[in-house]
N, C-alpha and C positions, 0 to 999 in steps of 0.2 A: 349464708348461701349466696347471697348479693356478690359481697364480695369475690366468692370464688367464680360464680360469672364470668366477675368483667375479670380477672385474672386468666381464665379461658380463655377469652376474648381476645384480650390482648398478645396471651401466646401466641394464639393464629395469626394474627396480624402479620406476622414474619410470610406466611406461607399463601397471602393476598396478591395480586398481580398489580402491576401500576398500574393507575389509568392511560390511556391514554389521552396524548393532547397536543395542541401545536409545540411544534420544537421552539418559536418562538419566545415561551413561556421560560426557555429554560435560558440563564443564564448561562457564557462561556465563563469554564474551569482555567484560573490563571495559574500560573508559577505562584509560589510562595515565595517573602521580600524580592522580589525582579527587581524593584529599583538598586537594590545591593550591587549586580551588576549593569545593567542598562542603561542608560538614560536620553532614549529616545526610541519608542516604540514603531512610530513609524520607520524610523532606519533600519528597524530591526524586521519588521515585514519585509522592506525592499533587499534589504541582504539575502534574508533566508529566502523568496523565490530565486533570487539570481543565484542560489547555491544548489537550490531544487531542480530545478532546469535545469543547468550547467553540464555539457556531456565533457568539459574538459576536467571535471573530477574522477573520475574513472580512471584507471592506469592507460587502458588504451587510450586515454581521449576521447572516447566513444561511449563511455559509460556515465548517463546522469541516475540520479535519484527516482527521477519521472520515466525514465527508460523503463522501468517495471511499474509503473502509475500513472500514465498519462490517459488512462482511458477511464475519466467518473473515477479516478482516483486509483482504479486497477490496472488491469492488464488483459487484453481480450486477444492477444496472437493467438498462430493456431499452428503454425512447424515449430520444431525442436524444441517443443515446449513441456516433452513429459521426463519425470526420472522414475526412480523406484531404488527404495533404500534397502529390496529384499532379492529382488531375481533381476536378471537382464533383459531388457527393453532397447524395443528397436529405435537408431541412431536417426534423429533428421526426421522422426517421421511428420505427417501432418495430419492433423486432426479434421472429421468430418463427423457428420451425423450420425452415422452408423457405427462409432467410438463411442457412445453414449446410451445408455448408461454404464459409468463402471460394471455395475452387478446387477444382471439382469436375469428373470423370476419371469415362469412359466406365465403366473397371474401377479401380474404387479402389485395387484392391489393384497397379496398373501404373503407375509416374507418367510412361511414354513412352505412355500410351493417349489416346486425343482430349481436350482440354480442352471439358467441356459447357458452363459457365459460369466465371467471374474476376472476383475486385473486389481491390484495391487500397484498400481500404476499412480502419479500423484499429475498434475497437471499444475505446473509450475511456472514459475518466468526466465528467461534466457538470461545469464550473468553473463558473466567474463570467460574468454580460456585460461586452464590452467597455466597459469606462467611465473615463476620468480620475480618480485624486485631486483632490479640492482641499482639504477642510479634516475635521477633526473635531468631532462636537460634544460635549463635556463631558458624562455622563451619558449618551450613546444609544450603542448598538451598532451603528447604523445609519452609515453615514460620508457627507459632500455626495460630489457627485461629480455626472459629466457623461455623455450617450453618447460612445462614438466611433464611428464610421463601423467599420463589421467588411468580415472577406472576404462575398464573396457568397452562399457556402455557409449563414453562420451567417443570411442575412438572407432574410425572403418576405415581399412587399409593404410591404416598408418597415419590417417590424417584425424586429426583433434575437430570439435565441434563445440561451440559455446555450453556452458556448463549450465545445468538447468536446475533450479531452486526444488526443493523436498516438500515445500506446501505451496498450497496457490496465493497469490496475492492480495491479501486484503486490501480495501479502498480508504483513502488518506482522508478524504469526505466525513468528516462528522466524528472523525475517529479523537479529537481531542476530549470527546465526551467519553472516551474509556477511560475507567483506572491505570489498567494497564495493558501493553499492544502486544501485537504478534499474537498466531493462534494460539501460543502456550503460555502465554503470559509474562513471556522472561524479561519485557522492555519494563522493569521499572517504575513504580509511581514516583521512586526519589531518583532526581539525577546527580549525578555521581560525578559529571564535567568530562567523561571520558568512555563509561559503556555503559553497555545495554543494563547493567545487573544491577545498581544500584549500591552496592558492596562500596564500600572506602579503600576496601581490601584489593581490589581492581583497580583504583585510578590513586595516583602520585599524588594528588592534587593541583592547584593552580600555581605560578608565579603569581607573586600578589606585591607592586612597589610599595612597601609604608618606609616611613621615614630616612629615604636616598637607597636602602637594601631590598632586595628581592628574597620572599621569604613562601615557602609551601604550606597553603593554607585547604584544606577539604574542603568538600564542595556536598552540598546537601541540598537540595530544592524540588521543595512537595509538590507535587500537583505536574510532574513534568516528565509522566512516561513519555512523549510525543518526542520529547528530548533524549531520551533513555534510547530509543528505535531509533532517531536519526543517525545515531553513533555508532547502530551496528555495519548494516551494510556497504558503508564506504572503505570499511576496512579489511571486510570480508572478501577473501579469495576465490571467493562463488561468484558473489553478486556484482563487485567494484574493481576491487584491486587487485594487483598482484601479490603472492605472499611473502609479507617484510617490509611493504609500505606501514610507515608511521605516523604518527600526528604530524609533528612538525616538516618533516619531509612535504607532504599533502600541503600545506598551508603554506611553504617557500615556491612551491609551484603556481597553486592559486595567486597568490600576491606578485608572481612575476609574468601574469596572464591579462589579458581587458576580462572584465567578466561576459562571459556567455560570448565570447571571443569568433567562435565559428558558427553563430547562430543568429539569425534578425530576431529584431524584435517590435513589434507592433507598436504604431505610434501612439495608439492609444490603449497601448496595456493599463488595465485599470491601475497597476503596481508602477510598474517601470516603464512607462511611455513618456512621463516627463525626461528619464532619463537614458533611454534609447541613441544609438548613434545614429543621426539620420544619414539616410544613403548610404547606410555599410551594415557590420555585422558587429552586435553586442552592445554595450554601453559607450556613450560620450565616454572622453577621451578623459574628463573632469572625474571618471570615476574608476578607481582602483579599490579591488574585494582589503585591500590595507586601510584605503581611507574609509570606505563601509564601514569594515570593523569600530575605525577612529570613532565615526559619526553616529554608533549604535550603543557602542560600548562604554562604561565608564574608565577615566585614563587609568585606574588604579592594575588595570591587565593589561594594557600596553602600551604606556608610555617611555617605561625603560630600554632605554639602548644597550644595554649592559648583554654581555655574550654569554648563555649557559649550555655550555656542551655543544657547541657550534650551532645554537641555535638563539633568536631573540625571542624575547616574553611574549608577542603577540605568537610567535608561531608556538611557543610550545603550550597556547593557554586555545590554541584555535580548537579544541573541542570543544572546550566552552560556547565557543563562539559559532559554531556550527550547528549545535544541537539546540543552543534557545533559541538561534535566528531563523532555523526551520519547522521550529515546533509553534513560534509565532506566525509562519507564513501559513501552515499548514491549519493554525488555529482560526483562521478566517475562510478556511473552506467548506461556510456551513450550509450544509442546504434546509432552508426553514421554507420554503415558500411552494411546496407543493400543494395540488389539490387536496389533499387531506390534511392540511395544514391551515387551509385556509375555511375548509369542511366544520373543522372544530372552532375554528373563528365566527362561527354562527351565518356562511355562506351555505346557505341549504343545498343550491344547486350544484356545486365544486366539486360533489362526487352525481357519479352517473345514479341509476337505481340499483345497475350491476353493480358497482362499485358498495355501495351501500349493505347489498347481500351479501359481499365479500366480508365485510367490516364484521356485521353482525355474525360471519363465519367464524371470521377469526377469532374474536371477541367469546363466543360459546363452545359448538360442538367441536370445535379444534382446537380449545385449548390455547392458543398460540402467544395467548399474552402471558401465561405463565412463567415465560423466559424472554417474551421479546415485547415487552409492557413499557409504558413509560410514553415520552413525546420520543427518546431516541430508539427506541424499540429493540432494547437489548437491555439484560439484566447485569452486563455488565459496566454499565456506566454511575459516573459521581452521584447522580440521581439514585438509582438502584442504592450505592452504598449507604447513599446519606440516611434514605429511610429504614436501612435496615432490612427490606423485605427482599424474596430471594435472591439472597447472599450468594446460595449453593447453587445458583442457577447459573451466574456469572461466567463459568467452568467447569464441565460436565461431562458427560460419557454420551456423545451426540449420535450411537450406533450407525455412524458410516461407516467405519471398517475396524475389523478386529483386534484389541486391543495391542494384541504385540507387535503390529504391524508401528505402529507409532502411537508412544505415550502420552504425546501432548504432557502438558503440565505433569504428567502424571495417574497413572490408570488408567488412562487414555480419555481424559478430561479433555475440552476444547473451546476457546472462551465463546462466547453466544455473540454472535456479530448483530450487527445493525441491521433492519434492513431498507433503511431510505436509497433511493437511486439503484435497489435490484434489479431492476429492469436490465439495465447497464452494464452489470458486475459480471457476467457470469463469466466464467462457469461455478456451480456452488459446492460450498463446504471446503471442508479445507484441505484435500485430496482432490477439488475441482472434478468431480465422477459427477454430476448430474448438470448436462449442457442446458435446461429449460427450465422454466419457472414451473410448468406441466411437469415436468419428473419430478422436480422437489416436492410438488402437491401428493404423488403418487408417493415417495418416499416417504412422507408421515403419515397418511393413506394406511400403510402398510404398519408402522411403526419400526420402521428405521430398517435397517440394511442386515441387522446381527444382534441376534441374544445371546444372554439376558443381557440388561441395560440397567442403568440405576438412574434414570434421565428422568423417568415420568413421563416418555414418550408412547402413547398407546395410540394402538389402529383407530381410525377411525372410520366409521363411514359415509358417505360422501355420495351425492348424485354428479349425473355430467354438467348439471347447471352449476351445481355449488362449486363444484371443483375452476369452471369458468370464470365465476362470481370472485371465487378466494385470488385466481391470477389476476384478474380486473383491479380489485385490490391493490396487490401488490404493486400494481405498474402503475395505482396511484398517488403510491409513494414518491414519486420521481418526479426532481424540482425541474422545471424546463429549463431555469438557466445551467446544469446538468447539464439538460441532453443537449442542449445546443451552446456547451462553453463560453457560454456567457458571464459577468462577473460576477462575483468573485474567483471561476474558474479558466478565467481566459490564459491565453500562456504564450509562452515565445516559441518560435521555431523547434522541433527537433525532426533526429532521426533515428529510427529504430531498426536493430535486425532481425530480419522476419525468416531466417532459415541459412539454410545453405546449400549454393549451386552445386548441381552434379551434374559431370562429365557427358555422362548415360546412366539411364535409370537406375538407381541403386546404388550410383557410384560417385563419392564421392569429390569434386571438383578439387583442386590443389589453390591457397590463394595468391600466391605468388608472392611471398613477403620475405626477405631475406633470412630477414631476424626471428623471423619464427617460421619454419618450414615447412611445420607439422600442421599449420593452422588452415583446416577447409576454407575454403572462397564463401563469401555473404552474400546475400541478399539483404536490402537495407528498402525500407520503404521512410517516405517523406512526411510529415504532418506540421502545416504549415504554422507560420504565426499567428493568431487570432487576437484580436485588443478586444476591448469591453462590451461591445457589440455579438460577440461569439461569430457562430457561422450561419450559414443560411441554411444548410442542412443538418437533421439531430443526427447523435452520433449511432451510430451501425451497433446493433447489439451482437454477444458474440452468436447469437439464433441467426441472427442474418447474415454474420460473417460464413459462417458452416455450410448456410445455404444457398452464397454468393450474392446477398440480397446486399444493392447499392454500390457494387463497383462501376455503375454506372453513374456514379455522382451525388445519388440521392440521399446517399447516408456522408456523414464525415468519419474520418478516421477509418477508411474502408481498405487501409496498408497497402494501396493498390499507386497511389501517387510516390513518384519519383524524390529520392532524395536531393536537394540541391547544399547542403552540409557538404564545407571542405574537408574529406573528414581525415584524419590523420594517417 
């Protein structure tokens, strides 16, 4: 009998929630053998931000990494930022408070009460316009290229509008603690030296010099979805590029660039302010993204001169080189030091007492560590796996919208995000349909948007303190050096486009580009350089963005400062 006990027992243990605890406690997840390629980690941090930033990887020149993450790792715009992969959706528009929530219920708190209104709508991030590859030019950031003809959504009167992502953007913040990235999971816990999938099947492999010949060697390296994701977007004809840019192509470009060439950079970036050009824009002169490569990489991927296909080893091995030097840069953007971080450090006072109600909310009548347990508060990270305990939680049927609407992984599974620095991220879920931390309380409130559900997400109920107590909470997940881009989040110059001008109302502006006709006029907002120090102001949540709170100075990041980006 004993024994069948603890055989009990131990079954359940799978279906137990992690404790929580400081993210402190948890160790960073590395790459599997990294010395095989590397051999110098810090060259490999300073590479991979100066590739993260970089808006000269983009086909237009205009497009970085950070362009869709610069804000806690997201993205908090508010024009031209919706798509919808089912009905058509208005062109340009711009998001306000009364867009929110997606799916809104007579009684919020009843998800069988009348539906008031419905969109299908996803809230997404601005990429590129549709355009072909054709060539590059030696010296510019800018790439040739063509229109192409878009769906109808992106197009008004003829003129094109940047194309906008299918899910919202997750935050780059902590996300090395995933197995695997992107809402559906497709980025890979092996990388593959070339995409997202992990497959061998997808990528050629490497040039690799052994003894005077260059030889195609696979590429297999555990522990480096961070690296799997970095490989998608810059190739993608949404997000980055034109369609028909390739590896090598991209990396004859970068190598014939300064890095971060149209953008300052702060003398004291915690990363690159030793290696800043002072009084100008981008790196001393002393550094070229070739000799990076040299100084990060081991010579066995690029020291051959030898020509394959009009291309050299270093350029056609630069995925490699791309994907670990931003999965390292990206690996140091942890935020451990929030009040509940330092709460569970045995600091009694570090949470408020609201804050503390919140804890014990989460912790019981809400269930919430069921799936977001642990110090990184997601069931789907290394931690999660390593124990074993909800596995099935990792990726799930999270009833934000109906399953045929978009399958995610599959059945309409969706990986369980983080929730450190939510305060920051929003809007949430991964259809971006609920602008506040207040509607997401009322979303599981409710239990969820749409049944049946196979989540384990059930109503619950909730007074107006608890419901205060659980946001209290939440916003005390959030590391200050976060909200105020401080290090390890400080960063160099960018510029980002925040919409586009029209004529008269509703009407499209023309932007006047020879080479592409069809391409509406931008609006580009500025967000300056910051070094280690961060800013003096936190950054503008997207609640205060909606509500115009801090364009008067008081928040950062408030899209309202002027680009000073030469930009192509």
């Amino acid at each position: 009998m004993l024994r069948l006990i603890i055989a009990v027992l131990l079954s359940s243990c799978a279906a137990w929630p992690q404790a929580l605890r400081s993210l402190k406690s948890v160790p960073t997840p590395e790459p599997a053998d990294l010395n095989t390629y590397v051999k110098d980690k810090v060259a490999l941090v300073a590479l991979g931000k100066a590739l993260f930033w970089d808006m000269q990887a983009g086909s237009d020149g205009q497009t970085a990494c950070a362009t869709c993450h610069f804000h806690a790792g997201a993205d908090h715009r508010s024009q031209n930022q919706l798509s919808d992969q089912n009905r058509p959706f208005p062109v340009n528009s711009t998001l306000d408070t009364a867009s929110f929530p997606f799916r809104r219920f007579a009684d919020p708190s009843n998800r069988g009460s009348e539906i008031l209104s419905d969109s299908s709508m996803r809230v997404g991030s601005a990429g590129t316009f549709r355009r072909v590859f054709k060539e590059i030019v030696p010296g510019q950031a800018a790439e040739l290229g063509e229109d192409m003809l878009d769906r109808p959504e992106f197009i008004a009167a003829g003129l094109q509008v940047r194309r906008v992502t299918v899910r919202n953007t997750p935050s780059t913040y902590n996300a090395v603690y995933n197995v695997r990235n992107f809402w559906d999971g497709r980025a890979a816990r092996i990388f593959n030296g070339a995409t997202p999938s992990g497959s061998a099947a997808d990528a050629p492999g490497l040039l690799v010099a052994r003894d005077g010949t260059l030889r195609r060697e696979q590429v297999r390296i555990d522990n480096s979805s961070l690296a799997s994701q970095a490989a998608g977007p810059v190739l993608d004809h949404l997000e980055m590029s034109y369609a028909g840019r390739t590896w090598p192509v991209l990396a004859r470009k970068l190598f014939g660039l300064r890095p971060l060439g149209l953008q300052r950079v702060a003398s004291d970036d915690s990363v690159l302010g030793p290696m800043a050009r002072a009084g100008g824009r981008g790196l001393d002169d002393r550094f070229t993204y070739l000799n990076m490569v040299q100084a990060a990489f081991q010579p066995l991927y690029w020291e051959s001169t030898e020509v394959t296909d009009g291309f050299t080893q270093a350029e056609h091995n630069f995925p490699l080189f791309w994907g670990l030097a931003i999965q390292a840069y990206e690996a140091t953007l942890i935020s451990n030091d929030s009040p509940f971080d330092r709460f569970q450090e045995s600091n009694g006072i570090a949470l408020t007492t609201q804050e503390q109600d919140g804890l014990r909310f989460f912790q019981t009548t809400g269930r919430c560590t069921q799936c977001h347990g642990g110090a990184e508060f997601t069931a789907a990270s290394f931690t999660a796996a390593g124990q074993g305990r909800n596995a099935g939680r990792a990726f799930q049927r999270t009833g934000v919208r109906p399953v045929e609407e978009d399958s995610g992984s599959g059945n309409g599974n969706f990986k369980t995000s983080g929730l450190r620095n939510i305060e920051l991220t929003g809007p949430y879920f991964h259809n971006g349909g609920e602008a506040t931390l207040e509607q997401v309380v009322e979303f599981y409130r409710r239990g969820g948007n749409v049944a049946p559900n196979n989540n384990n997400i059930r109503p619950f109920n909730v007074t107006a303190a608890q419901s205060a107590a659980l946001v209290a909470f939440l916003k005390a997940l959030t590391d200050e050096r976060a909200r105020f881009d401080r290090a390890p989040f400080d960063h160099p110059e960018l510029c980002v486009p925040v919409g586009h001008r029209e004529a008269q109302p509703g009407v499209l502006a023309a932007g006047g580009n020879a080479m592409f006709p069809r391409s509406a006029a931008e609006k580009w907002a500025g967000l300056p350089a910051v070094g280690a120090g961060g800013h003096p102001a936190p950054l503008q949540t997207f609640e205060e963005l909606l509500k115009g709170v801090g364009a008067d100075g008081s928040r950062s990041h408030a899209l309202n400062d002027a680009c000073s980006v030469p930009l192509p």
